[in-house]
Backbone as numpy.savetxt, mean C-alpha at the origin, in Angstrom:
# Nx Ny Nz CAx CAy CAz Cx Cy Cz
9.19 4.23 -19.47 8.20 4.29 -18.39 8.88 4.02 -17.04
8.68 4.85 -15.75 9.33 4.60 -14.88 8.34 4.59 -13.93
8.50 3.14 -12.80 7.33 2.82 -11.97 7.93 3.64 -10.66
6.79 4.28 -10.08 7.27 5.41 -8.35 6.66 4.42 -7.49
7.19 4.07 -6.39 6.06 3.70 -5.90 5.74 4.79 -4.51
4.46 4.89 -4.50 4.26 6.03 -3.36 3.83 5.20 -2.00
4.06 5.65 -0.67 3.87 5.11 0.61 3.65 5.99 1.82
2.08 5.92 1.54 1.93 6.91 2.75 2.03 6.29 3.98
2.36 6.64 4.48 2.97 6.93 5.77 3.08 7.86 7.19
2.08 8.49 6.83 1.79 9.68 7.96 1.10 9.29 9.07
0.61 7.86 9.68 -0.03 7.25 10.41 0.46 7.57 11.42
-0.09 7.18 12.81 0.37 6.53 14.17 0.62 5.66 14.25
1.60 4.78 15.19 1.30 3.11 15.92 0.38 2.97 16.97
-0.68 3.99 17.18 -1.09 3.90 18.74 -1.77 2.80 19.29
-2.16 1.82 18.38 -2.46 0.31 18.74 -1.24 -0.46 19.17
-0.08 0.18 18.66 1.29 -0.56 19.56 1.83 0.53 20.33
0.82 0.90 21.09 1.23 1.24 22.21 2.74 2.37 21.85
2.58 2.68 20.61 4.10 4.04 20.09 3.60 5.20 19.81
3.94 6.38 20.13 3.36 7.20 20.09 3.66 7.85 18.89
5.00 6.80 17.86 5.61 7.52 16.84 4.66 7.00 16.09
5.33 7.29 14.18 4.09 6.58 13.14 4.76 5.18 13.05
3.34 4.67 12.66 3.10 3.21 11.84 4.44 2.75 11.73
4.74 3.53 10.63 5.43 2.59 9.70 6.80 2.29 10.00
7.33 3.40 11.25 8.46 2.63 11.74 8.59 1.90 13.01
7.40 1.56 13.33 7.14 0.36 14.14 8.07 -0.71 13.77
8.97 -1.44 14.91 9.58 -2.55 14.09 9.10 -3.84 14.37
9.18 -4.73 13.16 9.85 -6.03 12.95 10.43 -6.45 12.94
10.69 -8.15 13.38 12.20 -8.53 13.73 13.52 -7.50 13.41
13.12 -6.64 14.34 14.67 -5.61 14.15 14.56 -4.65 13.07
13.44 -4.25 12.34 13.55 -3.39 11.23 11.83 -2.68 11.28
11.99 -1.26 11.05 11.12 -1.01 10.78 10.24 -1.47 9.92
8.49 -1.58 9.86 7.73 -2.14 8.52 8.38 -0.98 7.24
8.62 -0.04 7.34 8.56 0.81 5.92 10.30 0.37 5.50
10.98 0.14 6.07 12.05 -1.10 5.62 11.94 -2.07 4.85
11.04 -3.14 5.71 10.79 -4.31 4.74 10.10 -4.39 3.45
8.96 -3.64 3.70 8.52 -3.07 2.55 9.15 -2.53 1.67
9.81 -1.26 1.60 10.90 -1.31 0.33 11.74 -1.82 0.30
12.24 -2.92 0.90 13.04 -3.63 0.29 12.29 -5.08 -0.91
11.38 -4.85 -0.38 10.43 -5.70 -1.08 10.10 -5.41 -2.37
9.70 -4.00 -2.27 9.55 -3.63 -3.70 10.39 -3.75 -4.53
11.57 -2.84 -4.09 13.13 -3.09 -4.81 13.26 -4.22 -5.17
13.06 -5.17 -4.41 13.29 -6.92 -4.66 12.59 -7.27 -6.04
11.27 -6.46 -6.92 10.55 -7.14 -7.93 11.06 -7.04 -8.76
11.99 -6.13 -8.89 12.36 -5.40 -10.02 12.03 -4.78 -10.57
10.47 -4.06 -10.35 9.73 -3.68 -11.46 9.38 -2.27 -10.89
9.78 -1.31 -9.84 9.86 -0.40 -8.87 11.33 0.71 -8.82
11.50 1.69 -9.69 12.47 2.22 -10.07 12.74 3.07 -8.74
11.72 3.78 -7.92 12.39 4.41 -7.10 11.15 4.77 -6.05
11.34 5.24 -4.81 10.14 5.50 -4.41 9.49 7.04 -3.40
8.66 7.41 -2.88 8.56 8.54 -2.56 7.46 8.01 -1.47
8.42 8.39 0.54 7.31 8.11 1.39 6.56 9.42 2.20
5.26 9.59 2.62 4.64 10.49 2.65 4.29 10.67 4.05
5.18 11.08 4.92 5.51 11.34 6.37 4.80 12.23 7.06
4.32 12.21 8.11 3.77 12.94 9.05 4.37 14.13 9.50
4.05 15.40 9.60 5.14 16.88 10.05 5.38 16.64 11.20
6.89 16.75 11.53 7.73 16.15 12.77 8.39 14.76 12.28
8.17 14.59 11.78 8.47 13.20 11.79 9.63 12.86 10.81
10.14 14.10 10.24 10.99 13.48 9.24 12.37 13.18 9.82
12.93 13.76 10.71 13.95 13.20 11.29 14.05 11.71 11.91
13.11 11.22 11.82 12.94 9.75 12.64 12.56 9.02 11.53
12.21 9.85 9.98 12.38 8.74 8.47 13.67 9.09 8.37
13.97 10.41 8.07 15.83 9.93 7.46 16.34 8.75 8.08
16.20 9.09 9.70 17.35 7.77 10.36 16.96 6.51 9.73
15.71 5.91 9.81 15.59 5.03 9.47 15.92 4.71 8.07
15.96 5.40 7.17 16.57 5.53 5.82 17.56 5.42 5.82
18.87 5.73 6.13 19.80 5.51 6.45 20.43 4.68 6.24
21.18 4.54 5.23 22.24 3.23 4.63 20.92 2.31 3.44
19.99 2.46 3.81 19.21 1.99 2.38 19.24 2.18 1.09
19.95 1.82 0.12 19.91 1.79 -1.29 19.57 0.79 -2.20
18.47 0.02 -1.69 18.44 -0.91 -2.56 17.54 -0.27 -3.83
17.06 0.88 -3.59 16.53 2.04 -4.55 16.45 3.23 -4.00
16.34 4.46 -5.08 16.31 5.93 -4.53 14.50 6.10 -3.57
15.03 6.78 -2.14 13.58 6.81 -1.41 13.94 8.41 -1.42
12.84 9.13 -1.27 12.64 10.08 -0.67 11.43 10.74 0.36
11.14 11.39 0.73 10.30 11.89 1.99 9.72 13.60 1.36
8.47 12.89 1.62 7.45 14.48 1.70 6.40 14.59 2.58
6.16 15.97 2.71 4.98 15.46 3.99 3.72 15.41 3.55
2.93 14.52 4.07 1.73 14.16 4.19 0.81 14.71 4.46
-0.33 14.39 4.31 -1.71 15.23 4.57 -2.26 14.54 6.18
-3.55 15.00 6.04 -4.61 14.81 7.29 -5.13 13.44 7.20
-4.99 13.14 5.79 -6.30 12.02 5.40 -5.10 10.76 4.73
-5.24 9.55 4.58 -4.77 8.87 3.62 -4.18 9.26 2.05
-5.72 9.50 1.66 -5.64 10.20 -0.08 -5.15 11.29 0.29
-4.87 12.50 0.95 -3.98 13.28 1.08 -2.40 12.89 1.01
-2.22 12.59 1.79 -0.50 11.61 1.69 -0.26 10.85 0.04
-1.49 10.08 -0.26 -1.04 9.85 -1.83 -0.89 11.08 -2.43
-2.01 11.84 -2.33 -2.02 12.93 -3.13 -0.50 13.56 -3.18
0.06 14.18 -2.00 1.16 14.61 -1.65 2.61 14.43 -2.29
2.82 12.68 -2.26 3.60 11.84 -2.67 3.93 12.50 -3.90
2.68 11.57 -4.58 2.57 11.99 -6.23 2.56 13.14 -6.67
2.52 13.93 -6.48 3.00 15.72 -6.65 4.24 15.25 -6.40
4.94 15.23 -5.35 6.25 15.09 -4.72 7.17 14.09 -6.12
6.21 13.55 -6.52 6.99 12.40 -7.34 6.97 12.97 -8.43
6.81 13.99 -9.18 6.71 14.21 -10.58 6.88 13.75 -11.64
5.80 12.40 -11.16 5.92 11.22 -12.17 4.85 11.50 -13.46
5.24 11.48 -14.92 4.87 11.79 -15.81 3.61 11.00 -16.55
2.83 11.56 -16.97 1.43 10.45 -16.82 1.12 9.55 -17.24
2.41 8.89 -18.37 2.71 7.49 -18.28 3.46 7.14 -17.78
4.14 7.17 -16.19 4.97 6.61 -15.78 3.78 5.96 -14.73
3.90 5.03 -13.86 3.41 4.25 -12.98 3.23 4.01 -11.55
2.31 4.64 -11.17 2.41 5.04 -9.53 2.17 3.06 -8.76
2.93 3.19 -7.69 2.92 1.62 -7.48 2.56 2.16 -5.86
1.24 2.09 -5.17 0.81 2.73 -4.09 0.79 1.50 -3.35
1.21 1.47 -1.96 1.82 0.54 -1.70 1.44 1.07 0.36
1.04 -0.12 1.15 0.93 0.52 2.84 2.39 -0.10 3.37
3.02 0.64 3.95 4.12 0.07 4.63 3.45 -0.82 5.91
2.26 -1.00 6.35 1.62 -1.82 7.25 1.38 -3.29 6.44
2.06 -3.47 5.15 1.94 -4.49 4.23 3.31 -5.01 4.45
4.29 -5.44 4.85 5.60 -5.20 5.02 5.87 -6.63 4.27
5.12 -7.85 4.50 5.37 -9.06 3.90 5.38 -9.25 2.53
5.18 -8.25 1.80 4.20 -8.91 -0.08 5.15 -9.63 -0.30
5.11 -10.33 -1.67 6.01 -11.24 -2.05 6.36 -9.81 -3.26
7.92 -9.96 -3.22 7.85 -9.29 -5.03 7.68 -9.82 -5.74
7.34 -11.48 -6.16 6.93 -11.44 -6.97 5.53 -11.11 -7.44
5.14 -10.81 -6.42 3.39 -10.26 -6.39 3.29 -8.81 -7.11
4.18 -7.58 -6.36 4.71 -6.60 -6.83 4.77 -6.89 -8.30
5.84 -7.65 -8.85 5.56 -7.72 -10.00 4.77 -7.74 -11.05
3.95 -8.84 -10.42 2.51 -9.37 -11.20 1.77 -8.21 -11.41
1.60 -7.39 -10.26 0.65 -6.14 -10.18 1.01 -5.19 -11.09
2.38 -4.65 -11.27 3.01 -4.01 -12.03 2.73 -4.49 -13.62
2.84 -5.69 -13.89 2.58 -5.53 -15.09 1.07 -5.87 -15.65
0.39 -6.16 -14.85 -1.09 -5.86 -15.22 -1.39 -4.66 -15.40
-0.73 -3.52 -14.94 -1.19 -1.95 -14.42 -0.35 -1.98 -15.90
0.72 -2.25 -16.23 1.82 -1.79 -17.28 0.59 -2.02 -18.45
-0.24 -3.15 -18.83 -0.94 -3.74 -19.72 -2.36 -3.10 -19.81
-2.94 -2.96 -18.91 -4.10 -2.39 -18.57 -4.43 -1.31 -18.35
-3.53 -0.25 -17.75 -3.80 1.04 -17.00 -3.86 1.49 -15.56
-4.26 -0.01 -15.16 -4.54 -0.16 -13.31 -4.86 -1.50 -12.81
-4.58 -2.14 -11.65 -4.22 -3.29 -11.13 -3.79 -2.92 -9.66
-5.04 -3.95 -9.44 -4.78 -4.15 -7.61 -4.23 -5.60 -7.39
-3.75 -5.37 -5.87 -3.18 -6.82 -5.70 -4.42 -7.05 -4.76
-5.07 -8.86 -4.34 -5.82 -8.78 -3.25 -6.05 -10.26 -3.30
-7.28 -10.58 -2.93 -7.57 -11.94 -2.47 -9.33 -12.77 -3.04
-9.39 -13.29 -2.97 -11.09 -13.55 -3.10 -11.56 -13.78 -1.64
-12.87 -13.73 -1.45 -13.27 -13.57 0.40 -13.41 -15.18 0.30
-12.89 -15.70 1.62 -13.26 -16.90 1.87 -14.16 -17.19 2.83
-14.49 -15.96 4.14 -15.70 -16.14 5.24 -16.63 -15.85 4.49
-17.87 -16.21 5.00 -19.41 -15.97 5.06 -18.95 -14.44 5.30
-19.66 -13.66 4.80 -20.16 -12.66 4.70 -21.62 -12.20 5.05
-21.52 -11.62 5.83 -23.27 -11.32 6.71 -23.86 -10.07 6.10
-24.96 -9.49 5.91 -25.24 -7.84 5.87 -26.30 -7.96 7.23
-26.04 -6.72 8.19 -26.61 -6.46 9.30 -27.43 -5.64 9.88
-28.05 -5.44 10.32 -28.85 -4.21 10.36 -29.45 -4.41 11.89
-29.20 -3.12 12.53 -30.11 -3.23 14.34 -29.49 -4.78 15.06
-27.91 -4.65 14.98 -27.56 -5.98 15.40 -28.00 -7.47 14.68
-28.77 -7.58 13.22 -29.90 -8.38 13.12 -29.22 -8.89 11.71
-28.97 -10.28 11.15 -28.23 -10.29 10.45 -29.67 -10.18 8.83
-29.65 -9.49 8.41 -30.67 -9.60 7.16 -30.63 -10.24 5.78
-29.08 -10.84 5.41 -28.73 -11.32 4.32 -27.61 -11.83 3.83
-27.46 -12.66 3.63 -25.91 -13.82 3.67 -25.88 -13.82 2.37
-24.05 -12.91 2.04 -23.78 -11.86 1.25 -23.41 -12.54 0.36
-23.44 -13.23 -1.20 -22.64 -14.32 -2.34 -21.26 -14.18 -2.00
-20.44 -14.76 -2.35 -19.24 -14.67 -2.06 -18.87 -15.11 -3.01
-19.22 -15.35 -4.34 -18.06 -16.21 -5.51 -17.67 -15.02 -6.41
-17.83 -13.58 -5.92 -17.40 -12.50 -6.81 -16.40 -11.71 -6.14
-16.71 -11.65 -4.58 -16.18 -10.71 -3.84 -14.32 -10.87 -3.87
-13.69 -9.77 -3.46 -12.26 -9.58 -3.98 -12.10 -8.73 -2.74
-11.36 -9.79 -1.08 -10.84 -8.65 -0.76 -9.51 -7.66 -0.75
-9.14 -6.33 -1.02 -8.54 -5.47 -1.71 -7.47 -5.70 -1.42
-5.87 -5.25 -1.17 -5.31 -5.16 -0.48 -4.14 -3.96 -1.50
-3.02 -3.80 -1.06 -2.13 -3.25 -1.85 -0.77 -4.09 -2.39
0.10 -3.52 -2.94 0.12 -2.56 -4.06 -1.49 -2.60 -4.63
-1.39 -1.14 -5.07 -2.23 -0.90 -6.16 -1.68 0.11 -7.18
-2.14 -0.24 -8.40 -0.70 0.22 -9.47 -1.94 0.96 -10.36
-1.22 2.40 -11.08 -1.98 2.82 -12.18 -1.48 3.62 -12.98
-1.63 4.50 -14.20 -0.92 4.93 -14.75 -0.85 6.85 -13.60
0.33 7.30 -13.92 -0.25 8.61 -13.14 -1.04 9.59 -13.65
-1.36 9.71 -14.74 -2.43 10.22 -15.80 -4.09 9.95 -15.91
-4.22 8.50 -14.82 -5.51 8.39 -14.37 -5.59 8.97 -12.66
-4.60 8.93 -11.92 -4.87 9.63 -10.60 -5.08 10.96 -10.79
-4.14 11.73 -11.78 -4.13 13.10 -12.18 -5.52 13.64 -12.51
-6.15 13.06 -13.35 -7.27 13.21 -13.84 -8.92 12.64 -12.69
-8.74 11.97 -12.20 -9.44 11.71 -10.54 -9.20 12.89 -9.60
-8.15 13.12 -9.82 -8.36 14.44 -8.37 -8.53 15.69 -9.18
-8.20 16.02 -10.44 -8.36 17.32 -11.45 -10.16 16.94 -11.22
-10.39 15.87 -11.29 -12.26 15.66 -11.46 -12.72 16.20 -9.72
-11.76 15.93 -8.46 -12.48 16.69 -7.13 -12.76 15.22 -6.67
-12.58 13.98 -6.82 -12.97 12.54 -6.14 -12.41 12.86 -5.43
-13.45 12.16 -4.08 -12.89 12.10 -2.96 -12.99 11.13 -2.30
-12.57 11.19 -0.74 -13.61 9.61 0.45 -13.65 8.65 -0.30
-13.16 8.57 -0.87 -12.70 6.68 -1.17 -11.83 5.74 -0.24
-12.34 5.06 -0.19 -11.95 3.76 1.01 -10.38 3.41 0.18
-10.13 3.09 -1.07 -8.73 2.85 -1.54 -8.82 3.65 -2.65
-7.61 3.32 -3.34 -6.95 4.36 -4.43 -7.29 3.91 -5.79
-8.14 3.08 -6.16 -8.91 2.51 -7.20 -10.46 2.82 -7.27
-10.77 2.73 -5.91 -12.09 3.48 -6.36 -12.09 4.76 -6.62
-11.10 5.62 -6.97 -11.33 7.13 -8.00 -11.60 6.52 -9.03
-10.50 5.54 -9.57 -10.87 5.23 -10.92 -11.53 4.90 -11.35
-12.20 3.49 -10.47 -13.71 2.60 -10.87 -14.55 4.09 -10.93
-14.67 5.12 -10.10 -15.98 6.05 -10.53 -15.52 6.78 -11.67
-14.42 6.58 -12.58 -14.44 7.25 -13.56 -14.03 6.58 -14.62
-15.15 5.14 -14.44 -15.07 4.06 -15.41 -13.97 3.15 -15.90
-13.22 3.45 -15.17 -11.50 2.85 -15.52 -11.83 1.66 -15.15
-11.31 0.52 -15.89 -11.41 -0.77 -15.70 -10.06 -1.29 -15.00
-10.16 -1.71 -13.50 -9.31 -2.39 -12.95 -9.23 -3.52 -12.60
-7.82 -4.11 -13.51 -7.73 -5.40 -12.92 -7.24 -6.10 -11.24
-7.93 -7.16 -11.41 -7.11 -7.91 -10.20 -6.19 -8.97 -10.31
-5.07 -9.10 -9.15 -4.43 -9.59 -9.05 -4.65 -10.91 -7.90
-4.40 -11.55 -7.93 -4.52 -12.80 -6.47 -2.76 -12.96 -6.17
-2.84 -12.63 -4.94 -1.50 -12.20 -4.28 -1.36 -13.16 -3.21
-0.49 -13.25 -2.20 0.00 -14.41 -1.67 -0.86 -13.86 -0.52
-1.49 -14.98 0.39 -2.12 -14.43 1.44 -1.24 -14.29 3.04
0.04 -14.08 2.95 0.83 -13.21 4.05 0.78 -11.64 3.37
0.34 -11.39 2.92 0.32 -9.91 2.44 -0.30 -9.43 3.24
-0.58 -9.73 4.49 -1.41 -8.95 5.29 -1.01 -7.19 6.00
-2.09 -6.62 6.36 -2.12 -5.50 6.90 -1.96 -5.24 8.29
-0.76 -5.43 8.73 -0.65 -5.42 10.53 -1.22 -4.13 11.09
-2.36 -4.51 11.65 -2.96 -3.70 12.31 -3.37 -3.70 13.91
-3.19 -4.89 14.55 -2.47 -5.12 16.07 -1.78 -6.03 16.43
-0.87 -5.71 17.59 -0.47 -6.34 18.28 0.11 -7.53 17.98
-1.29 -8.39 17.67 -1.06 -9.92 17.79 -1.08 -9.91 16.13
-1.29 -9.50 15.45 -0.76 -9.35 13.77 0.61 -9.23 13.90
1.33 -8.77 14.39 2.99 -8.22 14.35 3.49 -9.67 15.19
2.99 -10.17 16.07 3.39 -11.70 16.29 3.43 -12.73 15.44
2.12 -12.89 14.58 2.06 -13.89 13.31 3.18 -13.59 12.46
3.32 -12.13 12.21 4.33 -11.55 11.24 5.60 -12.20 11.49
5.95 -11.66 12.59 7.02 -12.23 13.26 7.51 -13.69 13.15
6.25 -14.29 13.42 6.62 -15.94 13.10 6.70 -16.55 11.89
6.11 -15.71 10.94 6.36 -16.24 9.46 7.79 -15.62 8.90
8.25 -14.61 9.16 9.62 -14.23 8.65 10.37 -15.41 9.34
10.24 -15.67 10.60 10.91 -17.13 11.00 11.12 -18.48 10.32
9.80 -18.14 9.57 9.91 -19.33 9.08 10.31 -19.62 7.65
10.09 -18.32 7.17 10.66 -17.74 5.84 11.84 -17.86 5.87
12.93 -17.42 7.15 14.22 -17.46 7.06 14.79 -16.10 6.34
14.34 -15.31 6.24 14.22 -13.96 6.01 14.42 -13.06 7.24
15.56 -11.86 7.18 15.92 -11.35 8.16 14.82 -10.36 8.42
């Protein structure tokens, strides 16, 4: 069984003010889609990976690729949409439908591998496995500005990535036409697949401005991590 992990990547930075994508926005000195696979590579449990680039843009992934081997990466291009870019990948990856897609945001750049791991082998055991969190705010439901119902919270799981599955259940989700799904598990939950969760370290966060890439910043500091 060989785990891919796929990373779309076809985004913008235009919240940092870059007009290039996301994911090679840098961190202390390195692009996020850097740290991130090196992260993965780090679990051990991540044989090789495939990132899903924006058209134009591949000359500005090679460079950044460049001298990286801590596993085999390669580059395909991406779609319009998110699930397009997975979609893409995984074609691109001609990973066999028990081998293990390990879907992964390079806007995640912190995970722990050993989290990676954990996820990996729940997905290895199970079929599919997300990494994420349980909600700790109040949760409101709203309506006309008006708050109408203060939401339980001892079930809720919020999502995050890796999310790991066999490639024989994504295959079979998009052969079915699923679409507009918010993440890459709800194909499966609508086609009854039971996914587990994982509780992952809570720096796994999703830098999504500005002042996210500062916190970031200050925890690799403190990590001692280049």
């Amino acid at each position: 069984m060989t785990v891919v992990a796929l990373i779309p990547a076809a985004g913008l930075g235009a919240r940092f003010h870059d007009a290039g994508p996301k994911a090679l926005v840098r961190l202390a000195g390195k692009p996020f889609l850097i740290h991130a696979l090196e992260r993965l590579a780090a679990s051990g449990r991540v044989d090789r990976a495939v990132v899903a680039v924006s058209p134009g843009s591949e000359a500005a992934f090679a460079e950044a690729l460049a001298g990286f081997a801590a596993m085999p990466v390669e580059t395909t291009q991406g779609g319009e949409t998110r699930r397009d870019s997975v979609v893409a990948a995984w074609r691109a990856s001609a990973a066999g439908d028990d081998d293990l897609l390990c879907i992964h945001d390079a806007a995640r750049p912190l995970v722990d591998p050993a989290d990676v791991a954990a996820v990996v082998a729940a997905a290895a055991e199970h079929g599919a496995a997300l990494a994420g969190s349980p909600v700790t705010d109040t949760v409101k439901r709203v309506k006309d500005g008006v708050v109408v119902e203060t939401v339980p919270r001892h079930d809720l799981f919020a999502a995050a990535t890796p999310q790991v599955m066999r490639a024989g259940l994504l295959r079979e989700a998009v052969d079915a036409g699923l679409a507009d799904a918010t993440d890459d598990v709800e194909l499966l939950e609508r086609r009854g697949v039971v996914v587990r969760t994982v509780v992952t370290s809570r720096w796994n966060v999703k830098i999504t401005y500005p002042e996210d890439l500062a916190r970031a910043e200050a925890w690799l500091a403190a990590e001692g991590r280049p």
